[in-house]
C-alpha positions in Angstrom: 55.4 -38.4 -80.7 52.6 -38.9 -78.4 49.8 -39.5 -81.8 52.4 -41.8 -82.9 52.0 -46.1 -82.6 54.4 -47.8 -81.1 55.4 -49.2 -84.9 55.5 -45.5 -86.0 58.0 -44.0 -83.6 60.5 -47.4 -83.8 60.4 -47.5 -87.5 61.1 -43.8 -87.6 64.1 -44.0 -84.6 67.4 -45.9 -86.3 68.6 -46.9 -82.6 65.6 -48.4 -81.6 65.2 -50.1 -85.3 68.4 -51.3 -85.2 68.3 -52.8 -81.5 64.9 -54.4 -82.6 66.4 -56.5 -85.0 69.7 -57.3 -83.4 67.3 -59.0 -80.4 65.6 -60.7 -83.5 68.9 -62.3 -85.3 70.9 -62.7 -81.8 68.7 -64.9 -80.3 67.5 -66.8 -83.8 64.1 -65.3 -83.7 64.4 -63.1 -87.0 61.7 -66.1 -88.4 57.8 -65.2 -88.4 54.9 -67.1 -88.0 52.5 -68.0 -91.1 48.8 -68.4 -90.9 47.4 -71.1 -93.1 43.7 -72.3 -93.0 43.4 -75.9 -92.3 41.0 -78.8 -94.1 39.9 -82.5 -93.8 41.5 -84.5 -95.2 39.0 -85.0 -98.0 39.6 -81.0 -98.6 36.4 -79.8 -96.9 37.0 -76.3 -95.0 37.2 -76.0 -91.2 37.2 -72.5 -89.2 41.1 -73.5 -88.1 44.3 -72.0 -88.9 47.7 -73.7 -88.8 50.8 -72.0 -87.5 54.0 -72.8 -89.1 57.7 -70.7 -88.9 58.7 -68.8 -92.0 62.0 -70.4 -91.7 61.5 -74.0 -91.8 57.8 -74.6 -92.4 57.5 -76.4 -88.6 53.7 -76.7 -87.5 53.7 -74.8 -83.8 50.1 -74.8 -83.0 46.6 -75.1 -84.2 43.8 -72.2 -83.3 40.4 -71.1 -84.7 40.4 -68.4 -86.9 40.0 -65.3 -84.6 43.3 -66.2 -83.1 45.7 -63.7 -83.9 49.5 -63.8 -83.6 52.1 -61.9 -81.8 54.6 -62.2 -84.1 58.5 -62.1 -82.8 59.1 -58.6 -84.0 56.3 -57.3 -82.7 57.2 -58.5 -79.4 60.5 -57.4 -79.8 59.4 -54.2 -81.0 57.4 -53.4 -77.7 60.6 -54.7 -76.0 62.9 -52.2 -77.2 60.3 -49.2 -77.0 59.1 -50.0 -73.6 63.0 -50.1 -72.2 64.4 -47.1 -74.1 64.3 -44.7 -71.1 66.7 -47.1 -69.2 70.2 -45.6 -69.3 72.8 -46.8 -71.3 70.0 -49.4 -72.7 71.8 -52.4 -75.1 71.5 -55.7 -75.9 75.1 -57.2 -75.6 73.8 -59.1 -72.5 70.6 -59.6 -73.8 69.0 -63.4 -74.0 66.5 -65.2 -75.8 65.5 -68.1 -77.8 62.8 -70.7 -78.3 61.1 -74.5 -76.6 60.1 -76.6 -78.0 60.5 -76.6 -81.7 59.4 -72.7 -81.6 56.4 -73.2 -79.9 57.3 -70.6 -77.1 59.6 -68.3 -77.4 61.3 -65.4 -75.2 63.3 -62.6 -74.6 65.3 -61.0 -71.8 66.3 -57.4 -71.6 69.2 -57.0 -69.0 68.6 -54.6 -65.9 70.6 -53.0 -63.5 72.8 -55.6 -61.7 72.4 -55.8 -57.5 74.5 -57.1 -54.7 72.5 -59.8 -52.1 74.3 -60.5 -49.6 78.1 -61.5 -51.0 76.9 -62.4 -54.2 76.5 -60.6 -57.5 73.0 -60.8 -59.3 72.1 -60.3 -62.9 68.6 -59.3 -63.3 66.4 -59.7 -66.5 63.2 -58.0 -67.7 61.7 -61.3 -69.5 59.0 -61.5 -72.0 57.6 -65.1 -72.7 55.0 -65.7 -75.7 53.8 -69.1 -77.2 52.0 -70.0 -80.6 50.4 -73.5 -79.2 48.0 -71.9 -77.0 49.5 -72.6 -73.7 50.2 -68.9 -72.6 49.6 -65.7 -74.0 52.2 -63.2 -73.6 53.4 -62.8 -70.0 56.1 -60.2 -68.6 58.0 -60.9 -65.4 61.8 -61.0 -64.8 64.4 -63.4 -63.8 67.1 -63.3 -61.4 70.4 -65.1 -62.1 72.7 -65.6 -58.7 76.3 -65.1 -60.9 78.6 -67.7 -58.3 76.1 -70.5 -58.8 74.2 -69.5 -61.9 70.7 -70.2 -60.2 67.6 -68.4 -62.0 64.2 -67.8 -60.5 61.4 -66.3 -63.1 58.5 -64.6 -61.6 55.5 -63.2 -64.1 53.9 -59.8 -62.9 50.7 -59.2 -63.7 49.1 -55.7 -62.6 45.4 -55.4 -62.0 44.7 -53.7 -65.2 46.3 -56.7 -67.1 47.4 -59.9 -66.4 48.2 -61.5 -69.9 47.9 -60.4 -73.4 45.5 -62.5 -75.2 45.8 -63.9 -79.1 41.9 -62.9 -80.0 40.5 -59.7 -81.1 41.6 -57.2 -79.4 45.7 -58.0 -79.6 47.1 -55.1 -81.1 45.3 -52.3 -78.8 46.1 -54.9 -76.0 50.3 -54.7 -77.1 50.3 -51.2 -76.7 48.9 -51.1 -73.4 51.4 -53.7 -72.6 54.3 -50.9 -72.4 52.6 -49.8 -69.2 52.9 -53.4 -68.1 56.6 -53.5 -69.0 57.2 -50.8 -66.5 55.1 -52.4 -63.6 57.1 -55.4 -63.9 60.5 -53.4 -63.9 58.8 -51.9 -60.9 57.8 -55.4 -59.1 61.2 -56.7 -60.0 63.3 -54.2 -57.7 60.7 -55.0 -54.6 61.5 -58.8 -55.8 65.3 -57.5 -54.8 64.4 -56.3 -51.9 62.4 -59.4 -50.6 65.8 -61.1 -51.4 67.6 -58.8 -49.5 65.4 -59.1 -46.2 65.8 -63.2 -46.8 69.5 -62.8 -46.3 69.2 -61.4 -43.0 66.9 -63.9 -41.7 68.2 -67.0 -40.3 66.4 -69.8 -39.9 66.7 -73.2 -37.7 66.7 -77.2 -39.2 63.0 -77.1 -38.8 62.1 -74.5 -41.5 65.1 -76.4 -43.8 62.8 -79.4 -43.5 59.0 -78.2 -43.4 60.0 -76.4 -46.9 61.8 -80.0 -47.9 58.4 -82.0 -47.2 56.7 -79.7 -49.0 58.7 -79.4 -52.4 58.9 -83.1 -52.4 54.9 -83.9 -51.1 56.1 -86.2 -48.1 53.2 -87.4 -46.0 55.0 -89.8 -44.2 58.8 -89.2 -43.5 59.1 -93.0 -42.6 57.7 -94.5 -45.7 59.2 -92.4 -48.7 60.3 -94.3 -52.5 63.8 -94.7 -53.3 63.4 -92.2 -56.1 62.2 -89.9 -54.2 65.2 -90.6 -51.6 67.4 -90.0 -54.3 66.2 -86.6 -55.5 65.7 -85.4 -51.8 69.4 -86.4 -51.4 70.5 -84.2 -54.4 68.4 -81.5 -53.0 70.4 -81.5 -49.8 73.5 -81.8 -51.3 72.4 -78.6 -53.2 71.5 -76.6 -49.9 74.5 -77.0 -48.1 76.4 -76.1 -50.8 74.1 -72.8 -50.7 74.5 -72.4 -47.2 78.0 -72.6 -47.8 78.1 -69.7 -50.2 75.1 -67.7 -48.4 74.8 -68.6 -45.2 72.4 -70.2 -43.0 69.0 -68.2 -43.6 66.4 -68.1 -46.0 68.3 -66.9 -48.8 70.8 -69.4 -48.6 67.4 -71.5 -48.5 65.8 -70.5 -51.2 69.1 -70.8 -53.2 69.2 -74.0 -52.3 66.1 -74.7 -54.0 66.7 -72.5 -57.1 70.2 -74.4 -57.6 68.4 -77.7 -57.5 66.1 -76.8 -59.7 68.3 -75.2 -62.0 71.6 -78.1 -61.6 69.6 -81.1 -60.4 66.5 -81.7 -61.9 67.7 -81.9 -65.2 71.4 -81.9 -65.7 73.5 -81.4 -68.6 70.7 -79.7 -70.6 71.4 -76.3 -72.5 70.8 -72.9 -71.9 67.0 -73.2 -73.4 66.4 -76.5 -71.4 67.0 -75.1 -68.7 65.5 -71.9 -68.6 62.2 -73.5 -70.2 62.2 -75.5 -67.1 62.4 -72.8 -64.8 60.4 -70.5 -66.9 57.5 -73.2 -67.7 58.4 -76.4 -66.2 58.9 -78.4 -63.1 61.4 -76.2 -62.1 59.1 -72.9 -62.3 56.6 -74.4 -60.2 58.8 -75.7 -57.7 60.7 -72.3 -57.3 57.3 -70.6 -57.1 56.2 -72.5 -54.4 59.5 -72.3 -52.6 59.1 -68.4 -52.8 55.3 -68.0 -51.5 56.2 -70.7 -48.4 59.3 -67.9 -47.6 57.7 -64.7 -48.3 54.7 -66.0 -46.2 56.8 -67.7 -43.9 58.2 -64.2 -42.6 55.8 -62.0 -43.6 58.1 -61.0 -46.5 55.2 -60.0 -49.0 54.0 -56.2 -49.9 51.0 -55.3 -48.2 50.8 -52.5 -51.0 
């Protein structure tokens, strides 16, 4: 096995073959990408390709012609091979999809559940890839509070690589990626612990609102917009219903935050609009900068 590619020892192993493409028609990602070269519109050639889905001929990016695709089963491929050594590995609480029309697409492959506190969280090794050019393929994991269904995605990227390009050197690039699934599987149970170490902290109405001014930018506590009112209102409506549920310390802080980004920000949306937004949106950005502020705030972060 160990002069075998990664294609080579799924193709030839029926469990991990057949896991492969249950991820692919599960999630609605069985579709592939095709590469088409473009021209003016008076027919002349240019060195650009097109990207349109197999399935219903949707244009999801434009790239010059060195660009080369990670197609969804090859992602899903490295997926599957990457997680085979965990026990009792399958996909029945898997999750995945697409944004945007297909232009970014992802995957989740369930880990071990943990305890935080009094709450029960589901954790996910998550693998995000877009065809438009606005990320390459990124590995990090997300954590899903059950009581309050809260998610917080966090990309891990080792020293020896952060992102897997689209250029030339792709394919050699995915199979070094496994190595990089199992950093972030790594990263994610410190991530766990962080969380654990928030719940014992408590914290006083100051740190509640030096966190609040900085999610929502105030400079001037006396002088802030109505809309702005309005969403810092629904964010404290959203902590003390964490504190409620957690307790007063940073956990129940940072849940706060995760449930407003998750609940408030953009209500009523679906399952994909609302993990794209905390995967890729305003949401991600928001719970990333809640994060650092705590982790920083007491001295939470690895020094390894």
């Amino acid at each position: 096995m160990e002069n075998q590619t990664i294609t080579e020892v799924v193709t030839n192993n029926e469990r991990l073959t057949n896991l492969q493409l249950d991820l692919l028609n599960k999630h609605g990602l069985a579709w592939s990408v095709i590469e088409e070269p473009l021209f003016s519109q008076s027919g002349l050639p240019t060195t650009n390709i097109g990207l349109f889905r197999s399935d219903n001929n949707a244009h999801i990016g434009t790239h010059t012609s060195r660009y080369n695709t990670c197609q969804n089963a090859e992602l899903a491929k490295l997926l599957v091979y990457a997680c085979s050594p965990i026990a009792d590995l399958n996909l029945e609480g898997s999750r995945g999809g697409e944004f945007f029309g297909g232009r970014k697409i992802f995957f989740q492959i369930p880990l071990p559940n943990t305890q935080i506190g009094n709450t029960k969280v589901n954790r996910y090794l998550t693998a995000l890839n877009s065809f438009d050019g606005s990320t390459a393929v990124a590995l990090g994991s997300c954590q899903t509070v059950v009581v309050c269904q809260n998610t917080f995605w966090k990309a891990y990227r080792s020293s020896d690589i952060s992102k897997v390009g689209h250029y030339a050197t792709m394919k050699s690039k995915l199979e070094s990626l496994t190595e990089q699934i199992h950093f972030a599987i790594e990263k994610d149970e410190e991530q766990v612990a962080i969380f654990n170490k928030m719940y014992e902290i408590e914290i006083n109405d100051s740190d509640i609102k030096f966190l609040t001014h900085k999610i929502f930018n105030v400079m001037d506590e006396h002088n802030i917009g109505t809309r702005k009112e309005n969403r810092m209102a629904k964010f404290q409506n959203d902590l003390q219903l964490e504190f409620a549920e957690q307790g007063k310390n940073a956990w129940g802080l940072f849940n706060g935050v995760t449930r407003y980004t998750n609940h408030s920000i953009k209500e009523n949306q679906s399952f994909n609009g609302k993990m794209a937004n905390v995967i890729c949106g305003t949401g991600a950005k928001i719970n990333s900068l809640a994060f650092e502020h705590l982790t920083k705030r007491f001295d939470l972060i690895s020094k390894n």
